[in-house]
C-alpha positions as CSV (number, residue, x, y, z in Angstrom):
1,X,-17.9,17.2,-21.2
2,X,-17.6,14.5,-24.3
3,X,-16.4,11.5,-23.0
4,X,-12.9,11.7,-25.5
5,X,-11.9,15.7,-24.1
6,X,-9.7,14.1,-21.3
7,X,-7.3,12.5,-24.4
8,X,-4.8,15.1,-25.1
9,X,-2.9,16.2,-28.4
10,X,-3.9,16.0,-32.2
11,X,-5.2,12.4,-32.7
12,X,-7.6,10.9,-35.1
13,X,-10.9,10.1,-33.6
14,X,-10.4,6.4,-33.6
15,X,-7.2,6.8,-32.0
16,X,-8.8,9.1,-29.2
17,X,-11.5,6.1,-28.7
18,X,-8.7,3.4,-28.9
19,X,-7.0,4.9,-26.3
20,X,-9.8,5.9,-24.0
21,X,-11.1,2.0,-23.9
22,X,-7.4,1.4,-23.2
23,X,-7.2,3.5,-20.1
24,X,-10.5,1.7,-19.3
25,X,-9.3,-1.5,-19.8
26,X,-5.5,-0.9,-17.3
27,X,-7.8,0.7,-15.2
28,X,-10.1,-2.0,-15.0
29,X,-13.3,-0.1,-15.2
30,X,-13.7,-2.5,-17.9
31,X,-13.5,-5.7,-15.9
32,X,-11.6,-8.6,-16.9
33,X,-13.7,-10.9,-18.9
34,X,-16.3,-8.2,-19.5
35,X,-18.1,-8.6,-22.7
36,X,-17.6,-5.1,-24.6
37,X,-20.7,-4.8,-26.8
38,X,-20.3,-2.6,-29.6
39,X,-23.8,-1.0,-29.4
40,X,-23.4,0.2,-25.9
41,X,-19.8,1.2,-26.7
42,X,-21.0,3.5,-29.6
43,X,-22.9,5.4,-26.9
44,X,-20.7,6.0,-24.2
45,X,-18.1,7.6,-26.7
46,X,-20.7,9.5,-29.1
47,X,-18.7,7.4,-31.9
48,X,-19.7,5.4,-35.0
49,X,-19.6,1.7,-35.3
50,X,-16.3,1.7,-37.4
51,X,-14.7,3.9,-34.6
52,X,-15.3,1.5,-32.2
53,X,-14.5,-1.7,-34.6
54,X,-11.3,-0.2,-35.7
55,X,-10.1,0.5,-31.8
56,X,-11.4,-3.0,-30.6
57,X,-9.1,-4.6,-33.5
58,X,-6.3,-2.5,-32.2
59,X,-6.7,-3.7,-28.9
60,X,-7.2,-7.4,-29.6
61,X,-4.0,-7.1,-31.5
62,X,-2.4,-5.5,-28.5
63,X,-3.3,-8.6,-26.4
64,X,-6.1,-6.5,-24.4
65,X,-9.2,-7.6,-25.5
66,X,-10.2,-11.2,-27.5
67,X,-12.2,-11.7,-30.4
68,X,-14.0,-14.6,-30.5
69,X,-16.4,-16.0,-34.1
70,X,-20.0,-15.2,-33.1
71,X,-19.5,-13.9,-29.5
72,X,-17.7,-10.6,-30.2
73,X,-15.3,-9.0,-28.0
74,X,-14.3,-9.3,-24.6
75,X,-11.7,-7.9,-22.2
76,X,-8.9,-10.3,-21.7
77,X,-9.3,-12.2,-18.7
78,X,-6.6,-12.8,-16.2
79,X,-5.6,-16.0,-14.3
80,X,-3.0,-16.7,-11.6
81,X,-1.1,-18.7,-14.2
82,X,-0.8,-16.0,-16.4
83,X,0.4,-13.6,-13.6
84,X,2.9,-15.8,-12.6
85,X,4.3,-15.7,-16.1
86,X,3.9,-12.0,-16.8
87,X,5.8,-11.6,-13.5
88,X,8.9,-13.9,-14.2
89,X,9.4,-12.9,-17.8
90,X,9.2,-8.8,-16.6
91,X,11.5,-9.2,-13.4
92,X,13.7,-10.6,-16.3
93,X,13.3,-8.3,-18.8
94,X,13.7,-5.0,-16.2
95,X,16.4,-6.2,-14.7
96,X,18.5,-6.4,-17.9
97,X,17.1,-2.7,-18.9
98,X,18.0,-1.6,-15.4
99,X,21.1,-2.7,-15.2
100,X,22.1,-1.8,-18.9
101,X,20.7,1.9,-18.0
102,X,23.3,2.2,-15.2
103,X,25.5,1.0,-17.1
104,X,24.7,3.7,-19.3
105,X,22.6,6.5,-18.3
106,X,24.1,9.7,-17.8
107,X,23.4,12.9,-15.7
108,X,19.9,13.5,-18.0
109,X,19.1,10.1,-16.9
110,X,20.0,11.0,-13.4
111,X,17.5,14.0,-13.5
112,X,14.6,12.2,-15.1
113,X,14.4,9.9,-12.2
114,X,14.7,12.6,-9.9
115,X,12.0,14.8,-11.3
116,X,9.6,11.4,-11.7
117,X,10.0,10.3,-8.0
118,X,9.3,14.1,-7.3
119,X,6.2,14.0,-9.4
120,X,5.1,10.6,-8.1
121,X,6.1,11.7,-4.2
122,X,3.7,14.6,-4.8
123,X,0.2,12.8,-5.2
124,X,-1.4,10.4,-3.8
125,X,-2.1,7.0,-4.8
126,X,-5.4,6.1,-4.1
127,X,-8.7,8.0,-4.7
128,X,-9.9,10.5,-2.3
129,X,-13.1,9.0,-0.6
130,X,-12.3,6.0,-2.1
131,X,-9.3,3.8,-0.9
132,X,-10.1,0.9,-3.1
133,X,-9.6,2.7,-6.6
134,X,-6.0,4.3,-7.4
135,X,-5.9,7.3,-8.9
136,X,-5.1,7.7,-12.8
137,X,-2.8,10.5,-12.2
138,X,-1.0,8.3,-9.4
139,X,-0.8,5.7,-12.2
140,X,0.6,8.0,-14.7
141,X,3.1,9.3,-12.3
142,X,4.6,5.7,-11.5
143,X,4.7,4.5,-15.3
144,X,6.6,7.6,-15.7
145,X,9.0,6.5,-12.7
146,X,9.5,2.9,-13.5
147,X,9.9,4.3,-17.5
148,X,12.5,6.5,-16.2
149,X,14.4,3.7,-14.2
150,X,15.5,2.3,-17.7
151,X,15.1,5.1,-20.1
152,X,18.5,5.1,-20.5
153,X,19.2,1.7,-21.5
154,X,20.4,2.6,-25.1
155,X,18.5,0.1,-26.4
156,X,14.9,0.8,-28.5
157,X,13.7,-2.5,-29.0
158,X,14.1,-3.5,-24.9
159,X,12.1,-0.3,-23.9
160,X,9.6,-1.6,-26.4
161,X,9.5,-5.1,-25.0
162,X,9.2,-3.5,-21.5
163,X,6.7,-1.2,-22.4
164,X,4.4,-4.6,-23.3
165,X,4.7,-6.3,-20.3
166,X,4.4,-3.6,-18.1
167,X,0.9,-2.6,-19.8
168,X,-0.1,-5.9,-19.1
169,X,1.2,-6.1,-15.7
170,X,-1.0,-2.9,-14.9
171,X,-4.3,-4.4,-14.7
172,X,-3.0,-6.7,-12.2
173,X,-1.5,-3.8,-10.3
174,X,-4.7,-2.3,-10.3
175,X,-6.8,-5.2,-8.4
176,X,-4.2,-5.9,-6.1
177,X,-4.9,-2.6,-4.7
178,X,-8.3,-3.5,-4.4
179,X,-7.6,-5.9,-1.7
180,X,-4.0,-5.5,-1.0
181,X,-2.2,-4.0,2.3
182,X,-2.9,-0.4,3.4
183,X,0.4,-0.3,5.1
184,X,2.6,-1.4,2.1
185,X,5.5,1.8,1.7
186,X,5.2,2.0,-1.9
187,X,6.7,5.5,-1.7
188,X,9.6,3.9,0.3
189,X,9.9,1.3,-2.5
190,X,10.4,3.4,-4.6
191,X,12.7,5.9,-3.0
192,X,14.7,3.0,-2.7
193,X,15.3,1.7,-6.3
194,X,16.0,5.3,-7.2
195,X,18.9,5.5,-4.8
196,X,20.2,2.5,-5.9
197,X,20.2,3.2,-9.8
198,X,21.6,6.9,-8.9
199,X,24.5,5.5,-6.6
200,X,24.9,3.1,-9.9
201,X,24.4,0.1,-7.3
202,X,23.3,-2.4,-10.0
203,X,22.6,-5.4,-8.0
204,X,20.7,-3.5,-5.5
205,X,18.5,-1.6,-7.9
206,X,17.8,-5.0,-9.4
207,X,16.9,-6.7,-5.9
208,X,14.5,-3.8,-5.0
209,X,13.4,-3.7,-8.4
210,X,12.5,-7.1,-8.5
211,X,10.9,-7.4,-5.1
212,X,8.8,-4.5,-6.0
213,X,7.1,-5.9,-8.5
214,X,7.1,-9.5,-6.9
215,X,5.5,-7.8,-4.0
216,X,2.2,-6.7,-6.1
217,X,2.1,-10.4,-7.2
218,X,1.7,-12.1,-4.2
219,X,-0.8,-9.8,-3.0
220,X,-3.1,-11.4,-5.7
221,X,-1.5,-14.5,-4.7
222,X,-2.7,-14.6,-1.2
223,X,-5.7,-16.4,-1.4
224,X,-5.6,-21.0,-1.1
225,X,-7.1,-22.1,-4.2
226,X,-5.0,-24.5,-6.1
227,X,-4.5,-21.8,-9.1
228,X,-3.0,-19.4,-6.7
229,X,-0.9,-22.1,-5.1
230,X,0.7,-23.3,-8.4
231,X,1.4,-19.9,-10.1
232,X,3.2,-19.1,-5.9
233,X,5.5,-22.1,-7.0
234,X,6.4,-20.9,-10.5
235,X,7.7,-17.6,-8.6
236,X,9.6,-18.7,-5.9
């Protein structure tokens, strides 16, 4: 099977690669801080050199990957600081696209949440044989929830702002698991924020909401170093 099958619908062939080294990347099977060298890259995806070039600009511009002058490319790295402030500024920003979407979803927006917590009820979240890894169908089942949450917001340019930070926020989701709690309810979590938004319980949605995601952050928080306890004080 060539490594680009698994992307779906009628894309260009550096699209396809962009977006395969971008699943890498929120999955972080490209780890952060990873040099990506180009050579090594042309052969895991069967691609040219300007297939590869072209997605790695895309993704630098995207904020996933930094170029530097004579070292190349590199998978953004991540820091407690950084978390901290990707955590604050989201919280912010889905709580006003929460609470505009009950404001002003109606009973399509109703349904999409239904049908996504269905979906995401349905599977499970880690990998089978292996509890460290979640799966990417999991993953693509919760996006799909948390998009849901706010789809109706009736407002373009705050899904788009969301849909940024939330990326971002995913490779930190992603090693949390790797050494967070086995007996976290996520399911339960999420049950939860959907009965809020459908009773059109605004303030509650937002609490849960909020929590939730709080929740992933402090399980990378956990540890004593002096990074971890600063960035626990900027999200108090």
């Amino acid at each position: 099977m060539h490594p680009l099958d698994a992307i779906k619908g009628p894309k260009s062939l550096t699209a396809k690669v962009f977006e395969a080294m971008r699943a890498d990347i929120l999955a972080c099977r490209f780890a952060p801080g990873q040099r990506l060298k180009i050579g090594e890259l042309c052969e895991r995806f069967e691609v040219s050199l300007g297939a590869i070039r072209e997605a790695l600009s895309r993704l630098a511009a995207e904020g996933l990957v930094v170029s530097e002058a004579q070292k190349g490319f590199t998978v953004t790295p991540v820091s407690m600081a950084d978390l901290a402030d990707l955590t604050t500024t989201r919280v912010e920003i889905e709580g006003v696209a929460l609470r505009r979407a009950i404001l002003f979803g109606n009973v399509a927006w109703e349904a999409k949440i239904t049908a996504a917590f269905d979906r995401l009820a349905r599977l499970p979240e880690r990998m089978r044989g292996d509890a460290a890894r979640v799966s990417d169908e999991w993953s693509e089942a919760h996006q799909a929830f948390h998009l849901a949450l706010v789809a109706g917001c009736n407002s373009p340019w705050l899904l788009r702002l969301r849909a940024v930070l939330y990326e971002h926020s995913e490779r930190y989701r992603r090693l949390s698991v790797r050494g967070g709690r086995q007996d976290r309810d996520v399911l339960g979590e999420h049950r939860a924020m959907m009965e809020a938004a459908l009773a059109r319980d605004a303030d509650r949605a937002i609490g849960l909401m909020s929590e939730h995601i709080l929740m992933t952050t402090r399980l990378l928080m956990a540890d004593d170093g002096e990074d971890a306890q600063a960035a626990r004080q900027k999200i108090a």
